[in-house]
C-alpha positions in Angstrom: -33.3 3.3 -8.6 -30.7 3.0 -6.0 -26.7 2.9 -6.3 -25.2 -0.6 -5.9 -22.1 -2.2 -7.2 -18.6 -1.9 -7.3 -16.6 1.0 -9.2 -12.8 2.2 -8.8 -10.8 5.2 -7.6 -7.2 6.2 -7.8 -6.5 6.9 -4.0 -4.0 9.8 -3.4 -0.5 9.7 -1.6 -1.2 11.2 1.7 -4.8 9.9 3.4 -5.2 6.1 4.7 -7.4 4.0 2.8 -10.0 4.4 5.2 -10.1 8.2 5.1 -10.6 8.2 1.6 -13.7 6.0 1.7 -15.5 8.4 4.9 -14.7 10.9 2.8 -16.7 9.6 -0.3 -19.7 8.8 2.3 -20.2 11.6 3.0 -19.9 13.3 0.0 -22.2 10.8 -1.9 -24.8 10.7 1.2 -25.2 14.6 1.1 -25.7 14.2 -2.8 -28.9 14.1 -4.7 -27.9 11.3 -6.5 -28.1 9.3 -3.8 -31.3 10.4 -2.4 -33.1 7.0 -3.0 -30.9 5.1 -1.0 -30.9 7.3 2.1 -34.8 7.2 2.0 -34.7 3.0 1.9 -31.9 3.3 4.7 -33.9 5.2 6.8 -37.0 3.2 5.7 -35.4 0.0 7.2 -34.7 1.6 10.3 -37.4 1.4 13.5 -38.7 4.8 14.2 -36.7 5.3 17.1 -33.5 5.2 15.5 -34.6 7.4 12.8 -34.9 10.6 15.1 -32.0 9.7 16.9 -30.0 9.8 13.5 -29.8 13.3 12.3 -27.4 12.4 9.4 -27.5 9.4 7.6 -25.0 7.9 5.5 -24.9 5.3 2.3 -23.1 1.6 3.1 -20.1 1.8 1.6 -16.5 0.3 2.1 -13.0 -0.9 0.4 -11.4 -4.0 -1.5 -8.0 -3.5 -0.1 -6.0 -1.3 1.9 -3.3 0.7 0.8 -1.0 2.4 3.3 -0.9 6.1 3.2 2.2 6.9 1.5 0.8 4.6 -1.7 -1.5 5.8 -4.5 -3.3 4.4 -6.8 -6.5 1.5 -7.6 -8.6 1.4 -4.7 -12.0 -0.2 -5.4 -14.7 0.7 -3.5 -18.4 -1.1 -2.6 -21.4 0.6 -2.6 -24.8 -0.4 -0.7 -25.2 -4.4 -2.1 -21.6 -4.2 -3.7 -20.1 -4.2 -0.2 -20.6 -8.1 -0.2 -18.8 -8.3 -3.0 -15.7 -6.6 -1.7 -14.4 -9.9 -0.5 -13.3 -10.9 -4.3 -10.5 -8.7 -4.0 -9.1 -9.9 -1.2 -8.1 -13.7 -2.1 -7.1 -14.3 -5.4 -6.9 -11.4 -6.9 -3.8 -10.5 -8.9 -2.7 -6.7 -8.2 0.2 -4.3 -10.0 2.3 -2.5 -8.5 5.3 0.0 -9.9 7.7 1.1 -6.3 10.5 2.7 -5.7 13.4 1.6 -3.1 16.0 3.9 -1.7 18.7 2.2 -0.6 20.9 2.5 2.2 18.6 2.7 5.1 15.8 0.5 6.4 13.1 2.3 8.8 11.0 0.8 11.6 7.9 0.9 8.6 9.9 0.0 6.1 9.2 2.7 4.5 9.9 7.1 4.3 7.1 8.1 6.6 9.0 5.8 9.7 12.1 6.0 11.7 16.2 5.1 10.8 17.0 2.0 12.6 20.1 0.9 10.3 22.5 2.5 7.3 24.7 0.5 5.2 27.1 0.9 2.6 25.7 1.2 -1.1 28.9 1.4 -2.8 29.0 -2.2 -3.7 25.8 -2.1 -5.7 25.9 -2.5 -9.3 23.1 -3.8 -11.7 24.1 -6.9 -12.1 24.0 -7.3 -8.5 20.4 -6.4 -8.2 19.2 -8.5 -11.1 20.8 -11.4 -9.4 19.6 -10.7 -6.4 15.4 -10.5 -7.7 15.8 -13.7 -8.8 15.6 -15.0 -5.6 11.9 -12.7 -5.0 10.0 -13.8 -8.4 7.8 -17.1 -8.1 6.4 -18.6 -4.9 8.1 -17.3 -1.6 7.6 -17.0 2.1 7.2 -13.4 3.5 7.1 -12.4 6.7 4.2 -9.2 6.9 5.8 -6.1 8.7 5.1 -5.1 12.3 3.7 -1.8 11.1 1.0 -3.5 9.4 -3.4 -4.1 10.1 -2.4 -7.7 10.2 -4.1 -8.4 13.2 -2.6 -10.7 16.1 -5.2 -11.7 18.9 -7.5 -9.2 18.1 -4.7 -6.4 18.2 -3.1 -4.5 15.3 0.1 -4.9 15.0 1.0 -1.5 14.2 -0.4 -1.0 18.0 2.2 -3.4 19.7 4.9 -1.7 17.4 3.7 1.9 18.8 3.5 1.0 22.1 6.8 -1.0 22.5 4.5 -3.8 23.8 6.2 -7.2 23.2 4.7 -9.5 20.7 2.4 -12.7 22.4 3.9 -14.5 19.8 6.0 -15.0 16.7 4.9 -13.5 13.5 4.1 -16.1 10.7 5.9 -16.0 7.0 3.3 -16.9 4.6 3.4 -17.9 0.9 3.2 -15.0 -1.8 2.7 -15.4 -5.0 5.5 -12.8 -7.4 3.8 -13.5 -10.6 6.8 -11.1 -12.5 8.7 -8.8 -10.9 10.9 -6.2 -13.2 13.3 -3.1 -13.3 11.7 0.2 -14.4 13.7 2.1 -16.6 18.1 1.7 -17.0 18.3 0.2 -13.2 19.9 2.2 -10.2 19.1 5.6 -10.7 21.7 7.8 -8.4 20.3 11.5 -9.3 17.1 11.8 -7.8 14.8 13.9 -5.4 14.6 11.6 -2.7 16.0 11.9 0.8 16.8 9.9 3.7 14.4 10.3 6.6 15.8 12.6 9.4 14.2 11.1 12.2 16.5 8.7 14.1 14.8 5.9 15.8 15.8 5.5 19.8 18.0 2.7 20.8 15.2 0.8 22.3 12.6 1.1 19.3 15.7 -0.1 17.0 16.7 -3.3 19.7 12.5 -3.5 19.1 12.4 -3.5 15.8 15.3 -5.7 15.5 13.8 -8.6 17.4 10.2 -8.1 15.8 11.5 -8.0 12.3 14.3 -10.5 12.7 17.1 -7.6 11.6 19.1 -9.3 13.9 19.9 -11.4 10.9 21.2 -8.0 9.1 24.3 -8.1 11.0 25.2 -11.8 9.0 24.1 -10.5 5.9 25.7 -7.4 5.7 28.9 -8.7 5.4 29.2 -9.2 2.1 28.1 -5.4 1.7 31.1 -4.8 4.2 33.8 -7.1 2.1 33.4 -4.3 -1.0 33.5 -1.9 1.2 35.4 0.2 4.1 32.6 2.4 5.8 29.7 -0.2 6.6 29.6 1.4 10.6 26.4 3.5 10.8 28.9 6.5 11.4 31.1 5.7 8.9 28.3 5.4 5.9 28.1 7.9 3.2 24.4 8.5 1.8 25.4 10.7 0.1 25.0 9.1 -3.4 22.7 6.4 -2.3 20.5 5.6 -5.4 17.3 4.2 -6.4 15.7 1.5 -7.7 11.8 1.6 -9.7 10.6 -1.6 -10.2 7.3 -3.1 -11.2 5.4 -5.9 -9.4 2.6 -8.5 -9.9 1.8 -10.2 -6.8 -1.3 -12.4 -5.2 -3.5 -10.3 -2.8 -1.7 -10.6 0.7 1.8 -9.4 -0.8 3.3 -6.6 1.4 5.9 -4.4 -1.0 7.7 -2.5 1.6 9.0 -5.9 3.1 9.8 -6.9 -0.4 12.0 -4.0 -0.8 13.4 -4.2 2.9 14.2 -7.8 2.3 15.6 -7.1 -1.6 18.0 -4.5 0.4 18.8 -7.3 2.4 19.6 -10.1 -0.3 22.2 -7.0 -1.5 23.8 -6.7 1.5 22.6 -3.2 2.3 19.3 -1.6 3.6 16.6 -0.1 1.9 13.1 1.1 2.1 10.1 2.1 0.0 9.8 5.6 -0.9 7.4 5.5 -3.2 4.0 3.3 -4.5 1.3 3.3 -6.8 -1.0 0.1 -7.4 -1.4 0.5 -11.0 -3.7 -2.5 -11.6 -6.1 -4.7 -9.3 -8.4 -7.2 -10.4 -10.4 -5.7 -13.8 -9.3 -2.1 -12.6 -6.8 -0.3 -14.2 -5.3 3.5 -13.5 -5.7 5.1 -16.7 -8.7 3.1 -17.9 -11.6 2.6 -15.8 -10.8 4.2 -12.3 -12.3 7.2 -11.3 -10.4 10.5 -9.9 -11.4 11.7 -6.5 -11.9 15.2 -8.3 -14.1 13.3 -10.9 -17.2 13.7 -8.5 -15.9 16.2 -5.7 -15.1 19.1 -8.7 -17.8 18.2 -11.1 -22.0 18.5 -11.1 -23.6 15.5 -10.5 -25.9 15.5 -13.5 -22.3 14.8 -15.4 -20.7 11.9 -12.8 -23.9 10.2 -11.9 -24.4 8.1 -15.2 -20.8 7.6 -15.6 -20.9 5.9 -11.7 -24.2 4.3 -12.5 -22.5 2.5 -15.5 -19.8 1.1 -13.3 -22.2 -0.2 -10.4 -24.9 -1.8 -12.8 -22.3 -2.8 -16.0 -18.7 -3.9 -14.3 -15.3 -2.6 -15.4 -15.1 -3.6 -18.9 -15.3 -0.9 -20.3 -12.6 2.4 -20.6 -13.9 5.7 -18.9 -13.4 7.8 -21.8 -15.7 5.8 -24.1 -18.4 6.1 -21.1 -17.9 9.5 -21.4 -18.4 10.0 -25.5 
């Protein structure tokens, strides 16, 4: 019987999306368990192909990128299941929990990119910041970030942002969906283990990122950062106790959480950017409950992952890992 269907793994901090799922191929199409399929694969092929092929791998793919720095629920297609990948990318609900450090905003809008601005945090209070989500929770307009997959004729963006190369035209907001949209925890949390990024963005990739990102605007909306207090000048600003925000998310597929955060530093008339992401829930997966570790089949025999796996592919998601196990 061959593998097909849809199952979920918690993706680590670190790899892209798509490394995570070559990764898997190969693992599973070197695998015994999948045996069967390889055989139909190369089955289906003409006879020409199959000497040309020396390896031959399983049909497999993702329901929804998550960018490198983020962990968490990605769901992952196998052979048939690939068609039904497309489910999670319209109107599906996800989870997320973040973290925001605030008092600089980055050309990703997030720690792995460059400083383009710094802004005073000594105005922030709590009170401030649940004021200010107010304004992010319902239906909105968001404008997806230049370092993004978004696609703009037939280009990534994240290659015009690379190259400096100057936009053909005008990114589109689009509507987003914050279903709720809540502080983790007691609010801004100033003793922590996160750090500014050291890497200083040129004064041309900042004017770039200005224009593409409409930061321009900053410079209006930082002044009500600058009325409470003295040292708003990028030389002037002291990081030094710059805090951090967790918060947790549920948002329509399509909602980009580091320009939530970058624009939430905005609405508080400072800067900020995402340090940290995991997507706790997407869809009928949940961490914790019926996603898979990538340890789960790497560390273990496949005698003891296959029928777990085959449960997933032929049964769906209702039911918790741990009783699949007993």
């Amino acid at each position: 019987m061959t593998m097909d269907g849809i199952f979920a793994v918690n993706k680590p901090s670190g790899p892209s999306s798509g490394d995570v799922v070559s990764d898997l191929k190969h693992y599973f199409s070197k695998s015994p368990v999948f045996a069967e399929d390889i055989k139909k694969i190369q089955g289906n092929q003409p006879p020409s192909k199959r000497k040309k092929k020396k390896n031959q791998f399983i049909k497999i793919g993702h329901g929804g990128t998550l960018d490198p720095l983020a962990s968490g629920v990605l769901v992952i297609g196998i052979g048939a299941g690939t068609k039904k990948l497309g489910d999670y990318l319209g109107s599906c609900t996800k989870t997320y929990r973040a973290k925001a450090l605030f008092g600089t905003s980055t050309d990703t809008y997030d720690s792995q990119g460059k400083i383009v601005d710094r802004a005073s945090v000594k105005h922030l209070t709590n009170e401030k910041v649940e004021k200010a989500l107010e304004k992010f929770r319902g239906d909105i307009l968001q404008t997806p970030p230049v370092y993004s997959a978004l696609k703009m004729n037939g280009k990534p963006l994240y290659e015009y942002a690379r190259s400096g190369e100057e936009l053909p035209k005008e990114i589109k907001p689009r509507e987003c969906k914050i279903d709720s949209l809540e502080v983790v925890g007691g609010g801004l949390v100033y003793e922590h283990e996160f750090k500014h990024p050291e890497t200083e963005a040129s004064e041309q990739e900042k004017k770039y990122s200005h224009i593409l990102n409409k930061l321009d605007k900053q410079s209006s909306v930082l002044k009500e950062g600058e009325e409470n207090s003295e040292d708003s000048s990028a030389e002037e600003v002291d990081l030094s106790s710059s805090p951090i925000l967790e918060i947790k998310f549920s948002v329509s597929s399509g909602t980009y959480i580091r320009s939530l955060i970058h624009d939430i530093g905005l609405e508080l008339g400072t800067t900020a950017h995402m340090v940290e992401l995991t997507r706790e829930v997407q869809g009928p997966w949940e961490l914790n409950t019926n996603v898979f570790e990538i340890t789960d089949f790497t560390k273990r025999d496949p005698e003891k992952w296959e029928p777990e796996l085959r449960h997933y592919l032929d049964n769906g998601p209702n039911t918790p890992l741990k009783e699949v196990r007993n």
